[in-house]
KEMIRO-415402 format. One line per field, with one value per residue (C-alpha): residue in one letter; x, y, z; residue number from 1. Coordinates in pm, 1 decimal. Example, Ala and Ser with C-alpha at 12.3 -4.5 7.8 and 13.67 -1.06 7.14 Angstrom:
! KEMIRO-415402
aa = A	S;
px = 1230.0	1367.0;
py = -450.0	-106.0;
pz = 780.0	714.0;
i = 1	2;
//
This chain:
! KEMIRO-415402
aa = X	X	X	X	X	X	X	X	X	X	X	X	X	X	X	X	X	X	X	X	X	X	X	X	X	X	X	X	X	X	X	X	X	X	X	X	X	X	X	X	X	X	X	X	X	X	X	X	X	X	X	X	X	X	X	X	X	X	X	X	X	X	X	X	X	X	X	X	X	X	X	X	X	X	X	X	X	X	X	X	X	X	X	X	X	X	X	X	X	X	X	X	X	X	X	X	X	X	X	X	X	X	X	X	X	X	X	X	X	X	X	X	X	X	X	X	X	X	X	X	X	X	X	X	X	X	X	X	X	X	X	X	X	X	X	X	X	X	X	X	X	X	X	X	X	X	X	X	X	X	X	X	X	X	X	X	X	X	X	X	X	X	X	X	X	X	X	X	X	X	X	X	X	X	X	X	X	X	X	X	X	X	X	X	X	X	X	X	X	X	X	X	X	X	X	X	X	X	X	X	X	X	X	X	X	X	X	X	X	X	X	X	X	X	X	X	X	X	X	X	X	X	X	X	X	X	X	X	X	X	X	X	X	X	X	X	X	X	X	X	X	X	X	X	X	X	X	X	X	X	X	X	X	X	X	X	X	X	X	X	X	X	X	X	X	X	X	X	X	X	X	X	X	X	X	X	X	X	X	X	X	X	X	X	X	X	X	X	X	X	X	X	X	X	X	X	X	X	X	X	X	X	X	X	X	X	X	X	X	X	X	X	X	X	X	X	X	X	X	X	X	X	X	X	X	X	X	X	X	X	X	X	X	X	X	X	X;
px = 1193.9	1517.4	1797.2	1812.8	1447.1	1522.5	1789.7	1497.4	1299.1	1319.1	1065.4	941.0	851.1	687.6	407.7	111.5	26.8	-310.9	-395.4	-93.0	-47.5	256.5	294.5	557.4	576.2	738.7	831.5	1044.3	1367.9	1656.9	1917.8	2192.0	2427.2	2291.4	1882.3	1661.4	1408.1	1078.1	854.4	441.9	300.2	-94.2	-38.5	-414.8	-519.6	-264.9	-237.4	75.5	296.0	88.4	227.9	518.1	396.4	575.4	902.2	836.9	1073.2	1098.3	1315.7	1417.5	1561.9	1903.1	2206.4	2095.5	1971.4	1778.4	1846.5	1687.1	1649.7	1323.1	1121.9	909.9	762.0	908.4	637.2	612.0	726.6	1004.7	1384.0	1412.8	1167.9	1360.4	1695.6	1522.1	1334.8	1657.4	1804.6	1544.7	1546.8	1917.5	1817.2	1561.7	1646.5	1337.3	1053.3	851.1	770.8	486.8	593.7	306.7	410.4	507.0	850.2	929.3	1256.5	1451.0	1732.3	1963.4	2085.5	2418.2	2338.1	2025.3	2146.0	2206.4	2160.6	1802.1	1775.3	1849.5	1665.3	1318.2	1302.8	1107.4	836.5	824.9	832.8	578.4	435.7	488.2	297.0	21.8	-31.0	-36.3	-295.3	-494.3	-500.7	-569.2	-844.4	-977.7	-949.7	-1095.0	-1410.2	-1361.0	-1361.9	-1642.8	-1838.1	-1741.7	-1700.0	-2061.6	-2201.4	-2040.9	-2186.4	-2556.6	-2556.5	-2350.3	-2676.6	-2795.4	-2770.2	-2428.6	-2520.3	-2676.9	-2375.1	-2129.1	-2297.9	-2342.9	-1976.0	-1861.9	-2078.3	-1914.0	-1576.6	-1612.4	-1718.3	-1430.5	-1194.7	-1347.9	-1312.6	-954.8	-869.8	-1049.8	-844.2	-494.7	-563.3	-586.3	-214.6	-79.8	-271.7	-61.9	275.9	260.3	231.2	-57.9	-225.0	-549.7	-779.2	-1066.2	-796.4	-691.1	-1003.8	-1170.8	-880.4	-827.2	-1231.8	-1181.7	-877.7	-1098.2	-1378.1	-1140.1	-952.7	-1303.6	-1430.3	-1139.4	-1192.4	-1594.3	-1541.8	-1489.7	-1886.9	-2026.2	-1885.5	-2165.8	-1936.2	-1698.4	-1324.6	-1379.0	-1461.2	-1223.2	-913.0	-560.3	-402.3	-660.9	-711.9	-330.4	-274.1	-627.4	-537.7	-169.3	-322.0	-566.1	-376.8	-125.0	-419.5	-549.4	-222.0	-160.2	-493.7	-500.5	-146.3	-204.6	-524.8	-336.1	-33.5	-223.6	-355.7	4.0	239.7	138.8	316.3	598.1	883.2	951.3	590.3	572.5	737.3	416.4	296.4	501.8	496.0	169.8	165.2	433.2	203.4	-153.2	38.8	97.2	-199.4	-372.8	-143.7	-188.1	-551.3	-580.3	-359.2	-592.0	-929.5	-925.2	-894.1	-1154.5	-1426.8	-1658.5	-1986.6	-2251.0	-2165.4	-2342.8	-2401.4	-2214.7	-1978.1	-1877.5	-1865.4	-1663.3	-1395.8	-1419.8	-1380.3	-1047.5	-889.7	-944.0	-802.3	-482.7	-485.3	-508.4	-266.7	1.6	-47.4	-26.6	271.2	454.7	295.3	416.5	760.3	780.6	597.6	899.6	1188.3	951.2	889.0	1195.7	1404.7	1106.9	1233.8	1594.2	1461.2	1209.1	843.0	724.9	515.4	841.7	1046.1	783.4	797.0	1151.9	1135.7;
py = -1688.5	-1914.2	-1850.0	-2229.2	-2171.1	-1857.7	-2008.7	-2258.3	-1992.0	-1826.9	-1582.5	-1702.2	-1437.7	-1499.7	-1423.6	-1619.4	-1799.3	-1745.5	-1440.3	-1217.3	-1125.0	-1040.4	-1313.5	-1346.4	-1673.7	-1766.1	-2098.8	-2392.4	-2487.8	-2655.4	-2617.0	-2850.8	-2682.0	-2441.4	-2592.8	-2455.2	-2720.3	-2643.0	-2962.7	-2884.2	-3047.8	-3140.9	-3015.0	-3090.8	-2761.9	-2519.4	-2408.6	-2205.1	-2473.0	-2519.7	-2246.1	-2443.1	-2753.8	-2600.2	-2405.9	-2053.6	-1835.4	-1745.2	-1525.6	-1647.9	-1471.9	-1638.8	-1476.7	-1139.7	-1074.0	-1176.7	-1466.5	-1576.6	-1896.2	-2134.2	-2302.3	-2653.1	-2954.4	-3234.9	-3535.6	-3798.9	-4135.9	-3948.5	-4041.9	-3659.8	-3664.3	-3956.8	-3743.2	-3379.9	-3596.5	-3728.7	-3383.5	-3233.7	-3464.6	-3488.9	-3081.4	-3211.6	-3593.9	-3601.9	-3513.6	-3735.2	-3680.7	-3898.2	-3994.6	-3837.5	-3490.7	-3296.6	-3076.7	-2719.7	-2745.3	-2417.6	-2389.2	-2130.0	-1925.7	-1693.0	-1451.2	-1411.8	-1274.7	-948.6	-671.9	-688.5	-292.7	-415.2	-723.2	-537.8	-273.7	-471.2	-484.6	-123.8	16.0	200.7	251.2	579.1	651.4	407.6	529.7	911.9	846.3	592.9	817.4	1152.3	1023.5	887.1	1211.9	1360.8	1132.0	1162.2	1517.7	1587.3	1487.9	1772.0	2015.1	1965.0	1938.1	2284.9	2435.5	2305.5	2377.2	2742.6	2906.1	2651.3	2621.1	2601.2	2228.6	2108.3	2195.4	2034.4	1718.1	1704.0	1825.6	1554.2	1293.7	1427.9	1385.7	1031.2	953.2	1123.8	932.1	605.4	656.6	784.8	421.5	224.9	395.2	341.1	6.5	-98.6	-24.5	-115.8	-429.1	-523.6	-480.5	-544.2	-887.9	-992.5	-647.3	-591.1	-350.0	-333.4	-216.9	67.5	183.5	215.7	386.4	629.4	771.0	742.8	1049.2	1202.8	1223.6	1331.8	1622.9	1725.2	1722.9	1976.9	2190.0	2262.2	2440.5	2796.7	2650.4	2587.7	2879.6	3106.6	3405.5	3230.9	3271.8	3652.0	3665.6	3447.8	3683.5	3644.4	3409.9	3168.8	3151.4	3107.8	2810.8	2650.1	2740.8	2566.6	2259.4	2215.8	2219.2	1975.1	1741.1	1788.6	1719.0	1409.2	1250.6	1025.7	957.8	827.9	623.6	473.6	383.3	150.3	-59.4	-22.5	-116.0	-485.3	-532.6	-266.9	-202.9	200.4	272.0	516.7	709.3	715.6	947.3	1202.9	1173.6	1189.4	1519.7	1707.4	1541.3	1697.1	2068.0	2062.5	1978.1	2205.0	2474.1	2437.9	2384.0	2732.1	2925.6	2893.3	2834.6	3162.5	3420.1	3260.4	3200.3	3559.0	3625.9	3601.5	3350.1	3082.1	2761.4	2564.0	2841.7	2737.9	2404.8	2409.9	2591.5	2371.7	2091.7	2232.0	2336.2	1974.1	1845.4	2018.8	1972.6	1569.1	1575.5	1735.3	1495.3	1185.8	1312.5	1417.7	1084.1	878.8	981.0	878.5	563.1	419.8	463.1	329.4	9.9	-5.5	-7.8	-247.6	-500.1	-513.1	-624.1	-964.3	-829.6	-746.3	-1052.2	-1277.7	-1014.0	-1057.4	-1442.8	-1380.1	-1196.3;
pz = 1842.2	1899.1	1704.9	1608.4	1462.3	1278.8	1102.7	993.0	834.4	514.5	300.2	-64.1	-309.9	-641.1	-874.1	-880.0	-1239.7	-1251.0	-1027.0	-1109.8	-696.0	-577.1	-277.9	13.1	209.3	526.8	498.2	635.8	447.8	388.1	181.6	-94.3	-242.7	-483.7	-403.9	-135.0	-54.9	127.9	180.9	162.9	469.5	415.0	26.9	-1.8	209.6	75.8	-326.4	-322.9	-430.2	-766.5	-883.3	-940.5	-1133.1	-1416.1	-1325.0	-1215.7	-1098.6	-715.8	-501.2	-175.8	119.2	236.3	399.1	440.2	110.4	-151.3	-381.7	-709.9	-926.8	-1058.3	-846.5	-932.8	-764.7	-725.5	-700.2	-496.7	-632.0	-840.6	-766.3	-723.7	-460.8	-265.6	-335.4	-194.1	67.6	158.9	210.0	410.5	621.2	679.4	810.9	1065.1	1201.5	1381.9	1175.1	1064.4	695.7	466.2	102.0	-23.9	51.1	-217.9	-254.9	-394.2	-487.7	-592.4	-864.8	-736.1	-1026.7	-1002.7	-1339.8	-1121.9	-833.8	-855.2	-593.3	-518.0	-592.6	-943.3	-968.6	-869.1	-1129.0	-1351.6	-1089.5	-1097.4	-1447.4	-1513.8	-1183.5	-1072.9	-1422.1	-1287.9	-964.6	-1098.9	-1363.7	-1091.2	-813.6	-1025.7	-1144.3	-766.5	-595.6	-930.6	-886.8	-535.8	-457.3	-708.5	-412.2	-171.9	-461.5	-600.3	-232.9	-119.0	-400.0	-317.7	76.2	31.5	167.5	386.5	761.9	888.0	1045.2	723.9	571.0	792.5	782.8	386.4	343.8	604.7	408.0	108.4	242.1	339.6	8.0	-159.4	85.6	4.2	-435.4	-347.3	-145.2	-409.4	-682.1	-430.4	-368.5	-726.6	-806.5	-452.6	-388.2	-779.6	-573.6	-246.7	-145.5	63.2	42.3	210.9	-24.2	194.4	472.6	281.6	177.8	526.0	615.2	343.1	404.8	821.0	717.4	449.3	694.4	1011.9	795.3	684.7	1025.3	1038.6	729.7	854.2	1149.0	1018.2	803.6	1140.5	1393.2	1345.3	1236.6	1045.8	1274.5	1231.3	1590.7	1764.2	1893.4	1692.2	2013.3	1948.7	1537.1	1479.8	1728.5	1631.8	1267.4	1294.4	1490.6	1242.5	924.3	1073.5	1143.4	773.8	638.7	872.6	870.0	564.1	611.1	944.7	889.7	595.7	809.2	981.9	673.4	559.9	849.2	807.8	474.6	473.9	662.9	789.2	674.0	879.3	592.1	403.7	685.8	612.1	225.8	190.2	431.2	188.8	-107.6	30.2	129.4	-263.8	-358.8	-97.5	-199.7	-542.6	-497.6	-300.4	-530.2	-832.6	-699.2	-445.8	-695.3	-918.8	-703.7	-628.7	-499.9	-682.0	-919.4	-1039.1	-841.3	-1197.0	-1208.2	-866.8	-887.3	-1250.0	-1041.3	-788.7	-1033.1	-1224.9	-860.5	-764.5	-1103.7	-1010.4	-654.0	-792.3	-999.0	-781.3	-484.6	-741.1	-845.8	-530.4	-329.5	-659.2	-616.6	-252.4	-303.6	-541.0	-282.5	14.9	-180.3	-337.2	34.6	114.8	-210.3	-23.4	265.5	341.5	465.8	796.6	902.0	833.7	1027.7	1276.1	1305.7	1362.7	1716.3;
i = 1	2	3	4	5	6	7	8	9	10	11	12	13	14	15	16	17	18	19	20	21	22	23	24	25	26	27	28	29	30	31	32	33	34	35	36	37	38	39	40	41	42	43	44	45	46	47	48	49	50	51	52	53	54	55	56	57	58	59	60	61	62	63	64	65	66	67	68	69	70	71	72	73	74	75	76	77	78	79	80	81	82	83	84	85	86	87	88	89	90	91	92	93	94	95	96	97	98	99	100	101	102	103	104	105	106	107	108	109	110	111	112	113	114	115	116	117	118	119	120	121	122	123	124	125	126	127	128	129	130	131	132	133	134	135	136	137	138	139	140	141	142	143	144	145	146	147	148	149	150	151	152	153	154	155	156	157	158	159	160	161	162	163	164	165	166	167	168	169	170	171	172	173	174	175	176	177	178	179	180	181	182	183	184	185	186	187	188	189	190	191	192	193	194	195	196	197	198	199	200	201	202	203	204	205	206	207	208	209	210	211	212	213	214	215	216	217	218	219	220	221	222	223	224	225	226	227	228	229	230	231	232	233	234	235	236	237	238	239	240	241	242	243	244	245	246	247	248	249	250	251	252	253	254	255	256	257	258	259	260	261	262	263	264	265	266	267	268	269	270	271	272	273	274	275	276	277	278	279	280	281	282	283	284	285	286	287	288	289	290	291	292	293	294	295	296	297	298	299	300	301	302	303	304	305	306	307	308	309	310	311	312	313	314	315	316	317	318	319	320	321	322	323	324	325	326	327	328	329	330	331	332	333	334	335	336	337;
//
């Protein structure tokens, strides 16, 4: 993109009234003084701007950083309509613009602008607290699936096992993305839910796929020599810890910038979990115990194992989207190469 046209361009950020989405918006400009106008071309095939019919407030991207102030419509026929009309287009000569379109115009406010760091807390309150009791709950729900299902095929063929485990997985993958989805899709703007879910069971189901190969070698790895089950062992829980985080990257890289950060807190997130998971589950479970015996200690490992990678994955979520808030989203840093 030219520089002339970049300098054109600026990112809207605000709240819808009725929904409650967080929304970002590329969008045309130009600018009076302490007013940002952006004119709504064909207003009668695009609803963002109604928003606005009563002042709302807005944050704007301009000089490098993010500014903040109300927002409302100006309508056609008003003398602040022919003023704003007059002003935009002063900023481009040879446009042709219709009376009937409609203007956002946008109060700049000084107590308002403060460091955007600051500015975006209130977004945030309270959500590492959401996302810990969300997303213990979803891979509580979620691994119940695997946890019950190991305890039903222990005895049965090693394939019939796999494949009920690996059905299991992708189930407990898909509650987990449904339950992830709910808090992110309430802060990041333009967040696709049906995205994140696919993706969260595709790396439930590929780390699975991992975690059933001792259930299918016929003698467990007891018979593989020590120079194979250490590299295959290391390869495998680096692909365990990296699948979901991975898978998710890809729903995520749309609306974030650096997501690839998310790969790598999720990883230190699930070797918590894991770790916590193994610590208290392996001494518990024996032979010979019941097939509900099993399964309740399956159940309170994965309760733990939840709630350690909601709270580790929490904590990491918060500075990823709060370095995201200081900086306009990807698709408008996209528009801008």
């Amino acid at each position: 993109m030219t520089a002339g046209l970049r300098r054109n361009l600026t990112e809207l950020r605000y709240q819808g009234r009725l929904s409650g989405r967080h929304v970002a918006l590329p969008v045309s400009y130009a600018r009076s003084d302490h007013n940002v106008v952006v004119r709504v071309a064909r207003a009668h095939t695009k609803s963002w701007w109604r928003n606005f019919r009563t002042p709302r407030p807005i944050s704007v991207w301009l000089d490098g950083r993010w500014q903040y102030g109300t927002g409302h419509v100006t309508p056609p026929g008003s003398l602040e309509h022919e003023e704003v009309a007059a002003v935009y287009q002063a900023k481009y000569p040879r446009m042709v613009i219709p009376t009937t379109d409609p203007f956002v115009v946008i109060e700049l406010q000084a107590a308002h602008n403060l460091p955007s760091s600051v500015a975006a807390e209130p977004k945030y309150v309270g959500l590492w607290r959401r996302w810990c009791i969300s997303v213990t709950l979803g891979e509580l729900f979620g691994f119940a699936a695997p946890a019950l299902t190991g305890a039903l095929v222990r005895d049965a063929a090693p394939a019939t096992a796999a494949l009920a485990l690996l059905a299991a997985g992708a189930i407990e993958g898909t509650v987990l993305g449904w339950f992830q989805a709910g808090v992110l899709g309430s802060v990041v703007p333009g967040f696709r839910r049906a995205d994140w879910i696919l993706a969260t069971a595709l790396g439930a189901l590929l780390a699975w796929s991992i975690g059933v190969i001792p259930v299918v070698a016929s003698n467990g790895l007891d018979s593989w020599p020590p120079a194979v089950v250490i590299p295959a062992a290391t390869i495998g829980v680096v692909v365990i810890l990296l699948s979901i985080g991975v898978t998710q990257w890809f729903a995520l890289r749309r609306h974030i910038h650096h997501a690839g950060q998310w790969i790598w807190a999720n990883a230190a997130a699930w070797l918590a979990a894991l770790l916590v998971f193994t610590t208290v589950t392996t001494p518990l479970w024996q032979p010979g115990q019941s097939t509900a015996h099993t399964a309740l200690i399956g159940l309170f490992g994965g309760l733990l194992m939840a709630l350690t990678m909601a709270a580790v994955s929490g904590v990491f979520l918060l500075r990823i989207l709060r370095a995201q808030q200081a900086a306009p989203s990807a698709a408008f840093r996209n528009q801008e190469r």
